[in-house]
Structure formats: structure tokens, C-alpha cells
PASEBA-1860 file (N, C-alpha, C; in nm, 3 decimals):
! residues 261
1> XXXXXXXX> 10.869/19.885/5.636/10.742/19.839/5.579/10.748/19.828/5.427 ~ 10.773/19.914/5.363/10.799/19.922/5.229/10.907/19.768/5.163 ~ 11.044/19.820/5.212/11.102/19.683/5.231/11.023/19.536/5.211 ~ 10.948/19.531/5.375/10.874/19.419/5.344/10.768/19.393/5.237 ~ 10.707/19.522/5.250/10.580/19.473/5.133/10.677/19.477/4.939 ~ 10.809/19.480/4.934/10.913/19.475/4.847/10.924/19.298/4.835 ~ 10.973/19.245/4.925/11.038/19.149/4.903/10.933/19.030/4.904 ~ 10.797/19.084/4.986/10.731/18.999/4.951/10.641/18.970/4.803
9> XXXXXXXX> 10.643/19.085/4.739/10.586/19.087/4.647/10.676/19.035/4.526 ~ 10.783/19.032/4.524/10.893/18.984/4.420/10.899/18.833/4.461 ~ 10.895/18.793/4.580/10.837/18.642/4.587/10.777/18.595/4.539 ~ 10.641/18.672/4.544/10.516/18.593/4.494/10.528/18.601/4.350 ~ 10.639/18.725/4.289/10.583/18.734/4.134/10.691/18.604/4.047 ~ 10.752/18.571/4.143/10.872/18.455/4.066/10.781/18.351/4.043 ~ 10.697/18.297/4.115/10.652/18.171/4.026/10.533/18.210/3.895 ~ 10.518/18.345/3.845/10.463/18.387/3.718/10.546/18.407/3.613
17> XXXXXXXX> 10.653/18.438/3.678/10.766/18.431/3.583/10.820/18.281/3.499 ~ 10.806/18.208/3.618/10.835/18.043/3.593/10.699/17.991/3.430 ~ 10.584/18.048/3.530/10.483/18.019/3.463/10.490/18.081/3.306 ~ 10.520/18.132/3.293/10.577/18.223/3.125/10.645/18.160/3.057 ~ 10.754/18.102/3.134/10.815/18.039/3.056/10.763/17.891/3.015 ~ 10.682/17.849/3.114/10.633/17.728/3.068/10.546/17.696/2.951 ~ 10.478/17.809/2.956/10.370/17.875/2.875/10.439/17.856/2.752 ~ 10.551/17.927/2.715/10.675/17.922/2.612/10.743/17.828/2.546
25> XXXXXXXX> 10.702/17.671/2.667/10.765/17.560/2.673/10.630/17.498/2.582 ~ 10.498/17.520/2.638/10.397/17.475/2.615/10.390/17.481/2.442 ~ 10.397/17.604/2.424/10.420/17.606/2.220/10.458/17.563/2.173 ~ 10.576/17.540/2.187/10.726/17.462/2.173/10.648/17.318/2.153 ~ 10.620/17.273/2.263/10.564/17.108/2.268/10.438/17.094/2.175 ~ 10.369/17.168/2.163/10.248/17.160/2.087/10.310/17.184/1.920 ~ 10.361/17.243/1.862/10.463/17.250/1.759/10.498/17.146/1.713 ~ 10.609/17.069/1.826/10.649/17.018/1.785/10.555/16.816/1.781
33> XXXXXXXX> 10.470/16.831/1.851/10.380/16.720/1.841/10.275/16.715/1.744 ~ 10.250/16.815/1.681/10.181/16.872/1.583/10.234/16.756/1.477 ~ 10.384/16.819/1.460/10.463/16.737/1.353/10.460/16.564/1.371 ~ 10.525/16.589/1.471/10.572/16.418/1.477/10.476/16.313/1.558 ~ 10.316/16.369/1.598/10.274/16.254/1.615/10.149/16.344/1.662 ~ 10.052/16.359/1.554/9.956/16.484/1.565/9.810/16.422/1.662 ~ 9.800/16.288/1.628/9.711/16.254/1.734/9.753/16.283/1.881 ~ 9.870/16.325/1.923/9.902/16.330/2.085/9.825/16.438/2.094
41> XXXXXXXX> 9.793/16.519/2.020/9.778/16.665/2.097/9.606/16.650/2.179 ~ 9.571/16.533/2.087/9.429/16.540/2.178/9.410/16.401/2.307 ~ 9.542/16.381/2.356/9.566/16.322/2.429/9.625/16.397/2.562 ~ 9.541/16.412/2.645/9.576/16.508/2.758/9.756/16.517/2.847 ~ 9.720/16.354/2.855/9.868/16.313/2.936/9.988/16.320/2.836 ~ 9.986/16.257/2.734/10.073/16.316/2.627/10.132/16.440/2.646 ~ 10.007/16.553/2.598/10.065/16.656/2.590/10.076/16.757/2.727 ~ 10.045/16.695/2.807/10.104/16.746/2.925/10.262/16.677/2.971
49> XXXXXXXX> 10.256/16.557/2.945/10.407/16.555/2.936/10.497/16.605/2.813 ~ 10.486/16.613/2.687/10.554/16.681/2.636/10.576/16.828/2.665 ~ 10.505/16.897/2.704/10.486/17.012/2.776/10.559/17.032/2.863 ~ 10.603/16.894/2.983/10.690/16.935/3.089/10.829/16.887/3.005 ~ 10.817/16.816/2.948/10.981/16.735/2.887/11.029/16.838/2.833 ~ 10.942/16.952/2.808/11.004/17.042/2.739/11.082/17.148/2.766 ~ 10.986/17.195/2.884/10.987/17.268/3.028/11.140/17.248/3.069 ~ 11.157/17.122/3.116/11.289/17.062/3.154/11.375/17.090/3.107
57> XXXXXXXX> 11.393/17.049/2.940/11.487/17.079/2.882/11.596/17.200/2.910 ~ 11.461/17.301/2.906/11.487/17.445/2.941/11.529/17.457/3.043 ~ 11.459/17.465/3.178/11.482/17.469/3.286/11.550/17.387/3.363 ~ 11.574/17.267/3.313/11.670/17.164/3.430/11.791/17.253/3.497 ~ 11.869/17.265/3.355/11.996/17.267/3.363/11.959/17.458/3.441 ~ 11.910/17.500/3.437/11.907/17.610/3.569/11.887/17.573/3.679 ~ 11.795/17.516/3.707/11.768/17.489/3.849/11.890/17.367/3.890 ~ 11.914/17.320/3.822/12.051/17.249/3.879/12.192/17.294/3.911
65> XXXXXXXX> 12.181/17.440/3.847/12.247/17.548/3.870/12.264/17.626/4.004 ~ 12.107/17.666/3.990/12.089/17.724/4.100/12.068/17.620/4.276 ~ 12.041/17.519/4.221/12.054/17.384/4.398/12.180/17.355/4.419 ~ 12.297/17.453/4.327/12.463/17.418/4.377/12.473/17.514/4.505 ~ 12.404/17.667/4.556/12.411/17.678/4.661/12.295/17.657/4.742 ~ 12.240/17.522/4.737/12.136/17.470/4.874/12.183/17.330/4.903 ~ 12.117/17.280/5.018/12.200/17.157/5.042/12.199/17.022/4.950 ~ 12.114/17.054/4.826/12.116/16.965/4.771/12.227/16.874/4.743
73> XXXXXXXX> 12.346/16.937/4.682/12.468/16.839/4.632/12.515/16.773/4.816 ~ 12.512/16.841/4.897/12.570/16.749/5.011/12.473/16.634/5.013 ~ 12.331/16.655/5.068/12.206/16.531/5.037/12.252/16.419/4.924 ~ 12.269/16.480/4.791/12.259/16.382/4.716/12.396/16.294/4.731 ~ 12.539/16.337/4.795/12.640/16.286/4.788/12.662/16.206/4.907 ~ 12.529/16.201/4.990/12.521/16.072/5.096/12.431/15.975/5.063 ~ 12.377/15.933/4.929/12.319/15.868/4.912/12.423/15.738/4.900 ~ 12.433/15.563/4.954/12.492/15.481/4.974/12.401/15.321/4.888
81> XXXXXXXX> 12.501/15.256/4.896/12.438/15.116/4.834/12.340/15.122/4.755 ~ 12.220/15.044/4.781/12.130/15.042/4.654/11.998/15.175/4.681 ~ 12.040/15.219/4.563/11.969/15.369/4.546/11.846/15.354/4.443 ~ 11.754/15.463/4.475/11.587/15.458/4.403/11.567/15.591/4.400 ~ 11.614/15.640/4.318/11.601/15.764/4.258/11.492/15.815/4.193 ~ 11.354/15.883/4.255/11.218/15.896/4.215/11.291/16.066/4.114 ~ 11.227/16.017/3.988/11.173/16.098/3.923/11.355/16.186/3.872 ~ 11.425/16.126/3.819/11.559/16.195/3.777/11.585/16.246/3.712
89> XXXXXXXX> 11.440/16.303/3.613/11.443/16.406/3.494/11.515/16.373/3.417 ~ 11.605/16.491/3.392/11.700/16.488/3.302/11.846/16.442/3.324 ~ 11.855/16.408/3.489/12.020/16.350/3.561/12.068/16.444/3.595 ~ 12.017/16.540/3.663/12.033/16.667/3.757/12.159/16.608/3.817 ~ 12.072/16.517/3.906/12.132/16.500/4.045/12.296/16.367/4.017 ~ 12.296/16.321/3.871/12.398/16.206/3.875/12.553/16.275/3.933 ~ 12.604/16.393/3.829/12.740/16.436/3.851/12.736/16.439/4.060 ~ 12.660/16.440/4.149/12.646/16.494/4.294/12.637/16.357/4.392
97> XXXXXXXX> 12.701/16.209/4.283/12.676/16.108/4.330/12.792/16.058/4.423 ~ 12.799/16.020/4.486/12.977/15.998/4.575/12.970/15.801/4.514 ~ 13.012/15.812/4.409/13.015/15.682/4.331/13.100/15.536/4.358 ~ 13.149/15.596/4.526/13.288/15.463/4.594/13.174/15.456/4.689 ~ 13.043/15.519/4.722/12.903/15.458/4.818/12.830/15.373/4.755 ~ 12.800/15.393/4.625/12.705/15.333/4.537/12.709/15.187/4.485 ~ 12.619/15.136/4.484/12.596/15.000/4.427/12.545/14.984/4.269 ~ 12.455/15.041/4.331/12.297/15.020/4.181/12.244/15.167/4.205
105> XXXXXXXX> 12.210/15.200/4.109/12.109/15.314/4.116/12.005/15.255/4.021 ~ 11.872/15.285/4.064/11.773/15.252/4.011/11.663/15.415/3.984 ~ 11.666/15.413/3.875/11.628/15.612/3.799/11.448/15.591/3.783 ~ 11.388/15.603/3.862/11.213/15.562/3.855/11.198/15.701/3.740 ~ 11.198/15.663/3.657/11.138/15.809/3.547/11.006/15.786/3.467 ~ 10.899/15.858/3.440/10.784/15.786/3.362/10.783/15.907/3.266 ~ 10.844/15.991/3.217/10.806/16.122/3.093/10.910/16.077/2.968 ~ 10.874/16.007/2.937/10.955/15.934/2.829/11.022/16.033/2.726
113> XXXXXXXX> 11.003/16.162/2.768/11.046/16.273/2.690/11.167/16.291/2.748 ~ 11.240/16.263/2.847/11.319/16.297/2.991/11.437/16.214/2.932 ~ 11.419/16.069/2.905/11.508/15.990/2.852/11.650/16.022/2.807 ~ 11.615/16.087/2.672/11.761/16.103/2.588/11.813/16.215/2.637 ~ 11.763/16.281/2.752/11.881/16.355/2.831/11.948/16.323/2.962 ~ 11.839/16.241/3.010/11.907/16.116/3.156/12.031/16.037/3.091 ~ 11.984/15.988/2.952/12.052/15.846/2.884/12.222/15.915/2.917 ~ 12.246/16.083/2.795/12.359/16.169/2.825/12.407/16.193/2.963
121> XXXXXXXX> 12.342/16.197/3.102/12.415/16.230/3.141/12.442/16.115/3.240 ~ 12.357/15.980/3.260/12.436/15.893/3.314/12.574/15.847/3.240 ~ 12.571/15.855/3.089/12.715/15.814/3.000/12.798/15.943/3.093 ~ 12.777/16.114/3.104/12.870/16.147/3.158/12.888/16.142/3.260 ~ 12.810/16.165/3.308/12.876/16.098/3.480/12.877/15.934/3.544 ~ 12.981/15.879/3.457/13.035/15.764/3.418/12.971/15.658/3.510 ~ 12.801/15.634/3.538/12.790/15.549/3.608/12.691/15.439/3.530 ~ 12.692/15.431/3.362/12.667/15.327/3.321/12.643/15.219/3.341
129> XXXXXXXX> 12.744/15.149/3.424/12.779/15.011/3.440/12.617/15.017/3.567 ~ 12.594/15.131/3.658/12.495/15.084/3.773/12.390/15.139/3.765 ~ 12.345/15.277/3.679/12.233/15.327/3.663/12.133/15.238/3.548 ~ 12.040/15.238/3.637/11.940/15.181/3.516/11.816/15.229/3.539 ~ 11.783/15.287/3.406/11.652/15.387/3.390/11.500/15.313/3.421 ~ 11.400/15.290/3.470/11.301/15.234/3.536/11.178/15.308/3.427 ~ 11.120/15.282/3.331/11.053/15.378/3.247/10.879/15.427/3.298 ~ 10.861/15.404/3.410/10.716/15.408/3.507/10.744/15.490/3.648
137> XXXXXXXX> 10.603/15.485/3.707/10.599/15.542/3.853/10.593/15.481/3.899 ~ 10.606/15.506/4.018/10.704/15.435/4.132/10.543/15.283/4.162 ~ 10.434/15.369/4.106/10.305/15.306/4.176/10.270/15.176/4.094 ~ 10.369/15.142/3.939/10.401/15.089/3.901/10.456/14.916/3.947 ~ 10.375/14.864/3.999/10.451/14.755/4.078/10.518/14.645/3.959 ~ 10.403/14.625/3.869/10.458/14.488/3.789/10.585/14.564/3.701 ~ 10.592/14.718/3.694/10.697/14.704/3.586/10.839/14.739/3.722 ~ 10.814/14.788/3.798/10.920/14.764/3.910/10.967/14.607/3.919
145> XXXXXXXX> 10.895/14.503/3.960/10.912/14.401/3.949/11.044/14.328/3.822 ~ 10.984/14.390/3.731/11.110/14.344/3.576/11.218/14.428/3.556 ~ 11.228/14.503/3.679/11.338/14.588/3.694/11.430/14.496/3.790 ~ 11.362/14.432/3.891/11.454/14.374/3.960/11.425/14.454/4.151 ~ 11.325/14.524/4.139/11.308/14.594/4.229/11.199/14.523/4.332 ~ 11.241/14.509/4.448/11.143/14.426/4.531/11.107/14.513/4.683 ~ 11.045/14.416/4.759/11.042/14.531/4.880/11.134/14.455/4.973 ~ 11.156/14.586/5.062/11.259/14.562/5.157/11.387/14.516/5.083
153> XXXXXXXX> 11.464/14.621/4.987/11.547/14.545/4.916/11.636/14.743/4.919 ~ 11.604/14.880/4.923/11.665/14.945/4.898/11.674/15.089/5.009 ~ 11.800/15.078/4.968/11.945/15.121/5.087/11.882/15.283/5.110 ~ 11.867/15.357/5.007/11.840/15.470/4.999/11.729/15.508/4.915 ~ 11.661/15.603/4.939/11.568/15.635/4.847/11.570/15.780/4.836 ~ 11.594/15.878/4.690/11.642/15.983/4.693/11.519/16.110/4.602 ~ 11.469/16.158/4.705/11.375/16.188/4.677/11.371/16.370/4.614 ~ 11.434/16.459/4.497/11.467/16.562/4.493/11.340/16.649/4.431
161> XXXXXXXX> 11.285/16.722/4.455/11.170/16.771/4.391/11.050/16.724/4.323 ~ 11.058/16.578/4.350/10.921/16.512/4.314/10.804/16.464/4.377 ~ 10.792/16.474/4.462/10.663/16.449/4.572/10.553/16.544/4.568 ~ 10.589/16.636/4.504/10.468/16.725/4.467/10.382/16.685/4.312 ~ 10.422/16.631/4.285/10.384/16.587/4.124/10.326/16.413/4.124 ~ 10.320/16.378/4.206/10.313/16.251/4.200/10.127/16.219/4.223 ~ 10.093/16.117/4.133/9.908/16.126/4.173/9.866/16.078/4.285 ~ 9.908/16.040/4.418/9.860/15.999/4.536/9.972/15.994/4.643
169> XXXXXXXX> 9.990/16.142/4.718/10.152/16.100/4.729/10.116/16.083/4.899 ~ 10.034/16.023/4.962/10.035/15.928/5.057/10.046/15.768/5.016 ~ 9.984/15.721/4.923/9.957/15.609/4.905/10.097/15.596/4.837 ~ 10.210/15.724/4.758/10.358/15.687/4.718/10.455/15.654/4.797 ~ 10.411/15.747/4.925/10.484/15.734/5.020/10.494/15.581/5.086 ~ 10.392/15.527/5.099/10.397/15.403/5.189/10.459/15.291/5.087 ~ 10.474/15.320/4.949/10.516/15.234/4.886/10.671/15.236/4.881 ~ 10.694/15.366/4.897/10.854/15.377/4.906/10.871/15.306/5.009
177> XXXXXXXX> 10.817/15.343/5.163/10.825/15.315/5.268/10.843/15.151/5.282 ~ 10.761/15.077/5.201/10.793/14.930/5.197/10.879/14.836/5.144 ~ 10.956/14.988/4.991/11.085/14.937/4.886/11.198/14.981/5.055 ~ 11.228/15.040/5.087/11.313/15.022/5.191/11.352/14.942/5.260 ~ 11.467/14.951/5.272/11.514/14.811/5.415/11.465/14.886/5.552 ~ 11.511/14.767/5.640/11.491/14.833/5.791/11.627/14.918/5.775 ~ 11.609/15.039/5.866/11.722/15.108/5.842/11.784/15.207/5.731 ~ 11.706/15.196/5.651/11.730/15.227/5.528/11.693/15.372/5.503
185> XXXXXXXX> 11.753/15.488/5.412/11.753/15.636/5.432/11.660/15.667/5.343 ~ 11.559/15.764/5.380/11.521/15.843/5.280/11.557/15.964/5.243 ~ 11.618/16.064/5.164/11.656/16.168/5.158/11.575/16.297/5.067 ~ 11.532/16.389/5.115/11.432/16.461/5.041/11.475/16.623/5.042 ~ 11.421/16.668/4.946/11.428/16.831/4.924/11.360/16.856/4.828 ~ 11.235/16.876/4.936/11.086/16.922/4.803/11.019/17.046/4.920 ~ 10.924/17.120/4.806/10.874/17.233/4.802/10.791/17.172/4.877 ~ 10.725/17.265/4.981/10.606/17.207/5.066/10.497/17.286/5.063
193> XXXXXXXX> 10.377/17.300/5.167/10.277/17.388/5.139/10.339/17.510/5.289 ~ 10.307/17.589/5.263/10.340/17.725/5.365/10.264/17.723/5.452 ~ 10.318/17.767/5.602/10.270/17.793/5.708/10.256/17.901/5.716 ~ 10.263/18.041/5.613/10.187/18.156/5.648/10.097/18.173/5.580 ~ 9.940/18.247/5.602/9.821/18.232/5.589/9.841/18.298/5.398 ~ 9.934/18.424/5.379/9.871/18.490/5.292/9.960/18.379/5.148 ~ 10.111/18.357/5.239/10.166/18.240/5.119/10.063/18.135/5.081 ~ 9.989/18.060/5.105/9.910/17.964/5.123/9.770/18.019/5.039
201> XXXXXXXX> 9.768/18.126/5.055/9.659/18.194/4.946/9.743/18.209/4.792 ~ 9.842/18.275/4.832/9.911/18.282/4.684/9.933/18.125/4.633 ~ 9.974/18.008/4.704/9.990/17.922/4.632/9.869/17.864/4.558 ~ 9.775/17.871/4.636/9.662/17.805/4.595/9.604/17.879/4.496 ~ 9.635/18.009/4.442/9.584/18.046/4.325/9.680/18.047/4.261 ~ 9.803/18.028/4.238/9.852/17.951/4.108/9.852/17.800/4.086 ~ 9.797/17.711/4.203/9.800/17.602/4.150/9.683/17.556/4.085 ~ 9.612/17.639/4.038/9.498/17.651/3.934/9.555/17.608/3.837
209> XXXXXXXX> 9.654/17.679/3.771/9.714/17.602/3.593/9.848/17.565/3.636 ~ 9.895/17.588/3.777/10.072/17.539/3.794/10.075/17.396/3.744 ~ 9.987/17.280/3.800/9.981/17.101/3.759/9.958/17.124/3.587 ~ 9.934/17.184/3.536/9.939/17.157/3.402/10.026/17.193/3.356 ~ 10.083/17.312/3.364/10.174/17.329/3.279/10.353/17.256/3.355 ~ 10.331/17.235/3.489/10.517/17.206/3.555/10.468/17.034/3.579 ~ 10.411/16.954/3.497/10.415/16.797/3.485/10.357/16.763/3.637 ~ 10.208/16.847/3.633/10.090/16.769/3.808/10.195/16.815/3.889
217> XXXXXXXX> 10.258/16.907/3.902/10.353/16.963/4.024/10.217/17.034/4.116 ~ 10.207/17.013/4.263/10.127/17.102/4.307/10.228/17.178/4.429 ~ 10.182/17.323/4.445/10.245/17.408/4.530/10.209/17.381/4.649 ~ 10.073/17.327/4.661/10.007/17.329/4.838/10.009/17.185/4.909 ~ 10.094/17.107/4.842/10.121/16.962/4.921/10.156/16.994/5.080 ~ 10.097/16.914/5.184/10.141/16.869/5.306/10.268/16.768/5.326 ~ 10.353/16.736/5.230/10.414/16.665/5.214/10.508/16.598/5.323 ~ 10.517/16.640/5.432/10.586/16.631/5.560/10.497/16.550/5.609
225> XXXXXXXX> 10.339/16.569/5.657/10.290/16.483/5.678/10.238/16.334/5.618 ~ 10.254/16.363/5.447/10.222/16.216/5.397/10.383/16.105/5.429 ~ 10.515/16.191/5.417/10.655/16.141/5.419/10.618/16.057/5.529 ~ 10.564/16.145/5.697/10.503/16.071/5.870/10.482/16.008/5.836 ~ 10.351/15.963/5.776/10.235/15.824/5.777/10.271/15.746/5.693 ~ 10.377/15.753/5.628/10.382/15.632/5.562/10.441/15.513/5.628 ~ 10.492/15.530/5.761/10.564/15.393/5.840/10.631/15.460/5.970 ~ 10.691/15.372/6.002/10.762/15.406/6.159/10.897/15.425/6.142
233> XXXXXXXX> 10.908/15.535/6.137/11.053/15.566/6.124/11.124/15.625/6.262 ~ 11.244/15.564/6.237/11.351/15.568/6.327/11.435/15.715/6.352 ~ 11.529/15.759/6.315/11.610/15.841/6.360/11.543/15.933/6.222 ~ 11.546/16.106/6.284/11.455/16.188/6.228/11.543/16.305/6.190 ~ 11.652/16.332/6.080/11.717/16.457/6.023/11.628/16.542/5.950 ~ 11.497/16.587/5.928/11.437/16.680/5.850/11.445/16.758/5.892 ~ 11.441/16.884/5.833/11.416/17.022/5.850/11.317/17.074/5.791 ~ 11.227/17.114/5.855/11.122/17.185/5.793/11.179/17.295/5.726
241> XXXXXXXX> 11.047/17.348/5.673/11.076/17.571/5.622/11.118/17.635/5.715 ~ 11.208/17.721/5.707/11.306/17.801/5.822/11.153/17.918/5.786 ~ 11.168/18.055/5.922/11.095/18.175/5.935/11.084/18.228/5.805 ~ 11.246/18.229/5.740/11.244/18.298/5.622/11.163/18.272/5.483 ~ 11.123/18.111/5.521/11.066/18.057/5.400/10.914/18.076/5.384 ~ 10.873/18.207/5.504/10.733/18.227/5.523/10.698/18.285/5.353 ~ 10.781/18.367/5.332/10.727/18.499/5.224/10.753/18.398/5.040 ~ 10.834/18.324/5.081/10.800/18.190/4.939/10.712/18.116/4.928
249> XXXXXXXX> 10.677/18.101/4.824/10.565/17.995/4.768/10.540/17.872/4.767 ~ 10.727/17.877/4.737/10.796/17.723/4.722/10.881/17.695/4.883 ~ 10.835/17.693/4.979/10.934/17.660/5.086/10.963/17.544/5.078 ~ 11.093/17.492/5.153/11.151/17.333/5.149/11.151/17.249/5.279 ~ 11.133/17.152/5.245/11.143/17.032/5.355/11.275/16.972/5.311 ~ 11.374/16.942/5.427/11.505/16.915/5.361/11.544/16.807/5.452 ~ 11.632/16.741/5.363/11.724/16.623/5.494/11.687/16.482/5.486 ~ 11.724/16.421/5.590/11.693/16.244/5.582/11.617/16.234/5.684
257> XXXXX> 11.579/16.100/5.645/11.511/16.045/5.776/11.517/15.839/5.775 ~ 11.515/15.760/5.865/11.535/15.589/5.848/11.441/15.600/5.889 ~ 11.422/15.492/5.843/11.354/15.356/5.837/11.350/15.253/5.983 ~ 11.220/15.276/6.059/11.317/15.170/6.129/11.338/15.039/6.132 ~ 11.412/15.017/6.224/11.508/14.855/6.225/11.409/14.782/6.235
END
């Protein structure tokens, strides 16, 4: 008993910990927007994205650390032909690319703060010649359009921790759902909302200030069910939250799923 009421409580206290640091990140961004462009600060979206660009900075390169033991790098190294990479931060996921599959990668990024560290690491993980940065959301149609991006035109769609952050992520979903070919993969590994009663309480009281300070990230997305409704899909690799992922905050939805024919 002890045990349990142990491990669950060090669960719940990790995403306050996260939150501290963001908090940390938050100064940082306000500081430094102060300086270089003092009207942002009374610009909400501004400084909520400088806030997360900042966040990132910090935190990418850990958590990209720490998704070397989850299935992420296998996921991301089956991504094939023409790729739509929602939300690529800082280029976490480029070095995890299997680059003799790839065609085009197309990087949907809208935190314009995110940039000059995507820009570095598509130069290092030498895929220049096919990555090209997309500077909007995905909900973005006319600037998708001058990208070259159409529907029913892409192979894969690689979806790594962003579906919680997104402003309508049924109505994102069906849009991905329509950039797809028939056949075509979606691949995901995002935080979902919990199927145990007391996780589901804890999330929902940090997602009081969690969307502000981790760039509109929310903890209590259904996200499994908006991924369903967005179309008729064919052959079904997801994995929900395993038992164990009861006592986390952040449980995962993992794996692929097509498109169908």
C-alpha cells in the first residue's frame, strides 16, 4: 500500500516539476521580449509562443533524450515517401528518419521561435535537399497550398506529441485525414486523457495553467477518438495506454494506422 500510494504520488508530482521549469522558461521569454520587441508582451499569442519556443529550447533536447527508450525512434524510422510532419519543433524527430524511404518531408511548424533550431538540425541531419519548413498550422489551407501541399497527395503523416496542442483537434484530424492518400499511414505518439478516475482529476487540475505555459498543450484530450472520426480507416496498429499508464498523467496512444484504399 505504501508502495502504491509512493509511486503514485511521484507521478502526479512530475508534471509540477515540468511546470517550474516552464515557469523559468516563462521569465526568460518575457526578458527577453521586453528587449527585442516590447509591444509582444501585450500580445497574448506572441508571448505565449515565445514562452513555449523557449520552453523547447530547454526541454527538447531532453525529451528527445528521454523517447530514445520508447518506441518513438522505431515509429519515426517507418515513416516512407512523401512525409507531413505536424509540429517538428526543434527537429527532434529528423536524426530517426530512415532517409533511403523518404521523398519530401514537409515540417508543418507555426512558433516561429522553433525555426533557427529546426533550420540546424535539418542541415545536420543532412536532409536539406527534401525537408521544407511549412511556417503555419496544418488548418492553414492557403499557406499549405504555396507549399505545394494538396489533398490526397501524402504518403505518411507523422504525428509526435502534437495533437494535444492543436485549436480544434477533430476538425485537424479530418484535415490530415483528407492530405492523405488512400492507403496512406498515419503514425502517432501523443499523450492522451486517462482512463483512471483519480488520473483524470489530476489532469484536469493542471490543465488550468498547463495550455499556457507548454504552447495550448492540453492533458485531458480524447485524442483516440478525434484520430476515429476523422475518416475510414483501414488496417488498425494503435495501441492504446497499457494498465501501467493508469497512475500517469501523460499516458500514450502509440503506433500507425491507414487510410483506406
Amino acid at each position: 500500500m505504501a508502495l502504491y500510494i509512493f509511486e503514485r504520488s511521484t507521478a502526479y508530482i512530475r508534471p509540477l516539476i515540468f511546470l517550474m521549469i516552464a515557469a523559468s522558461a516563462g521569465i526568460l521569454a518575457l526578458m527577453r521580449l521586453s528587449i527585442r520587441s516590447p509591444s509582444s508582451i501585450f500580445s497574448l499569442a506572441k508571448l505565449k509562443d515565445a514562452i513555449f519556443g523557449q520552453l523547447w529550447l530547454i526541454m527538447g533536447p531532453k525529451i528527445a533524450e528521454a523517447d530514445q527508450e520508447t518506441s518513438v525512434p522505431s515509429l519515426v524510422a517507418q515513416a516512407s515517401g512523401v512525409v507531413l510532419e505536424i509540429g517538428p519543433g526543434i527537429g527532434s524527430q529528423l536524426p530517426r528518419f530512415d532517409k533511403s524511404k523518404i521523398t519530401k518531408v514537409y515540417g508543418v511548424e507555426p512558433c516561429l521561435h522553433l525555426h533557427d533550431g529546426l533550420r540546424r538540425q535539418i542541415k545536420e541531419s543532412g536532409l536539406d535537399d527534401i525537408y521544407e519548413i511549412v511556417p503555419c498550422g496544418i488548418e492553414d489551407v492557403v499557406e499549405l497550398k504555396k507549399h505545394g501541399i494538396a489533398l490526397s497527395m501524402i504518403d505518411t503523416v507523422l504525428s509526435i506529441q502534437v495533437l494535444c496542442s492543436v485549436p480544434d483537434p477533430d476538425e485537424m484530424m479530418r484535415r490530415i485525414y483528407a492530405l492523405m492518400k488512400p492507403n496512406g499511414r498515419l503514425i502517432v505518439y501523443e499523450h492522451v486523457k486517462s482512463t483512471d478516475n483519480l488520473s483524470v482529476i489530476v489532469q484536469n487540475m493542471y490543465n488550468v495553467i498547463w495550455p499556457f505555459f507548454v504552447g495550448d498543450c492540453n492533458l485531458n484530450r480524447n485524442t483516440e477518438r478525434s484520430i476515429m472520426q476523422a475518416g475510414t480507416w483501414g488496417k488498425n496498429q494503435l495501441t492504446p495506454p497499457t494498465a501501467e499508464d493508469a497512475w500517469s498523467p501523460l499516458p500514450r496512444l502509440q503506433g500507425s494506422l491507414w487510410k483506406a484504399g
